[in-house]
C-alpha angles and dihedrals in degrees: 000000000000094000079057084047104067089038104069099076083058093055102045092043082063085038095066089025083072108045086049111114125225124242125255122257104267099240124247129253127285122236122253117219125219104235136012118268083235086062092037090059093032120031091155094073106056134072129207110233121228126225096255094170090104095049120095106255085223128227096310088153086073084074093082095057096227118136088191090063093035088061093042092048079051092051096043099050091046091046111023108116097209091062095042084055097051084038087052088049092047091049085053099046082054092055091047096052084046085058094044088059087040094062096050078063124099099255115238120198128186128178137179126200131170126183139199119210143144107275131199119347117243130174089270086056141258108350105222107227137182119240127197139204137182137182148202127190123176121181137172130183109214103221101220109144098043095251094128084048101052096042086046095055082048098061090042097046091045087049091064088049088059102047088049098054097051093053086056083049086053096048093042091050092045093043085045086051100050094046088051097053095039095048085047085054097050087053092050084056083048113050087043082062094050096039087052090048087050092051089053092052091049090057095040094051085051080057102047095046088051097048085041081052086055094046094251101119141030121255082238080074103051093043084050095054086038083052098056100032078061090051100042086049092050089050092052091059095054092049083054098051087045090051086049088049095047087049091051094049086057084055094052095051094050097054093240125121109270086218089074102022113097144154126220107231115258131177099175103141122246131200120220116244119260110252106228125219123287097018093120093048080051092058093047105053 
């Protein structure tokens, strides 16, 4: 029995081995076609989009008519340091790829020496004499195993990553630079507005205190109208240190010192371009 005993884990363990299913074949891939049935059915409507990451994304500043933000876009994209560091790698990616051609060439060496030392020895003593010499060294690297090639389409290929991505640089710097001045110009609308709301509360708290001097009015209404002339006034500097912060971000952008770097207030209003047609589908693309 207690032989029995130890054996009944063992049996139910292949009890419940066997009645265990096995799992199902896993299926096998399905194949991919090449091209939707919609394309199949209409290949004149559809278009076939270019790679356009490499391509200048032109002046589109110039929409918003403002010669102020046309001059800054020109000075951030001379002397932004984050384009001239994407301009200086990609600079570097076209000299590699100039070296990568460069080594699928025959090699040509030449080299020049000429030497000074004391010659034959005669009874008047050791007679100086030049020596030259002169060298030729020609190499070529059979490309057999396609390693030239290969290097060759890196650095080509790499070459495209960079000047795309200084043109993204461009864009991101110019976009940064036109948010930044617009959103400069809408607190200088603003803190016109405010400073022009302070100046009447001014005026209307001179008023107050003269009519509470009559007996006209209670002092609740002068400390109401001293209470939101404060307010109106401390609204007003921090509307002026936003407006210092936005003016140093501009500085900033355009690589100059912010300590010298300044913009004159405007509030002229300014109308936002008209977006022509197709432009979404563009971007896109």
């Amino acid at each position: 029995m207690k032989k029995l005993h130890h054996l009944l884990p063992l049996a139910a363990a292949l009890f419940l081995a066997g009645c265990a299913t096995a799992l199902p074949p896993l299926p096998s891939s399905v194949p991919t076609p090449p091209q939707f049935k919609e394309q199949q059915r209409q290949n004149e409507n559809w278009t076939i989009a270019q790679p356009a990451e490499a391509q200048s994304r032109g002046t589109w500043w110039r929409a918003f008519n403002d010669p102020v933000l046309d001059d800054l876009a020109e000075r951030a994209g001379a002397n932004n340091t984050s384009i001239q560091e994407a301009a200086a790698r990609l600079a570097q990616a076209r000299s590699l790829v100039r070296g990568a051609q460069a080594d699928r060439a025959p090699q040509i060496g030449v080299g020049a020496a000429a030497n000074r030392a004391a010659g034959a020895n005669t009874a008047s003593g050791s007679t100086p004499a030049t020596l030259l010499q002169t060298g030729l060294n020609l190499s070529y690297e059979p490309d057999l195993f396609g390693r030239l090639s290969r290097a060759q389409d890196a650095a080509a290929l790499d070459t495209q990553a960079r000047e795309a991505l200084l043109q993204s640089t461009r864009l991101l710097v110019q976009a940064e630079v036109a948010q930044t001045y617009l959103a400069l110009r809408a607190t200088d609308t603003e803190r016109a507005l405010i400073r022009d709301t302070a100046t009447a509360y001014a005026d209307t708290l001179r008023l107050t205190q003269r009519r509470f001097e009559a007996g006209d009015v209670a002092e609740l209404d002068v400390i109401r109208i001293e209470t939101e002339h404060a307010a109106t006034e401390a609204e007003v500097i921090a509307l002026d240190r936003a407006r210092a912060e936005l003016e140093h971000a501009l500085a900033v952008l355009l690589g100059e010192p912010a300590s010298g770097f300044a913009l004159t207030p405007d509030t002229t209003a300014r109308t936002l371009p008209v977006i022509p047609a197709g432009v979404p589908a563009t971007v896109l693309a």
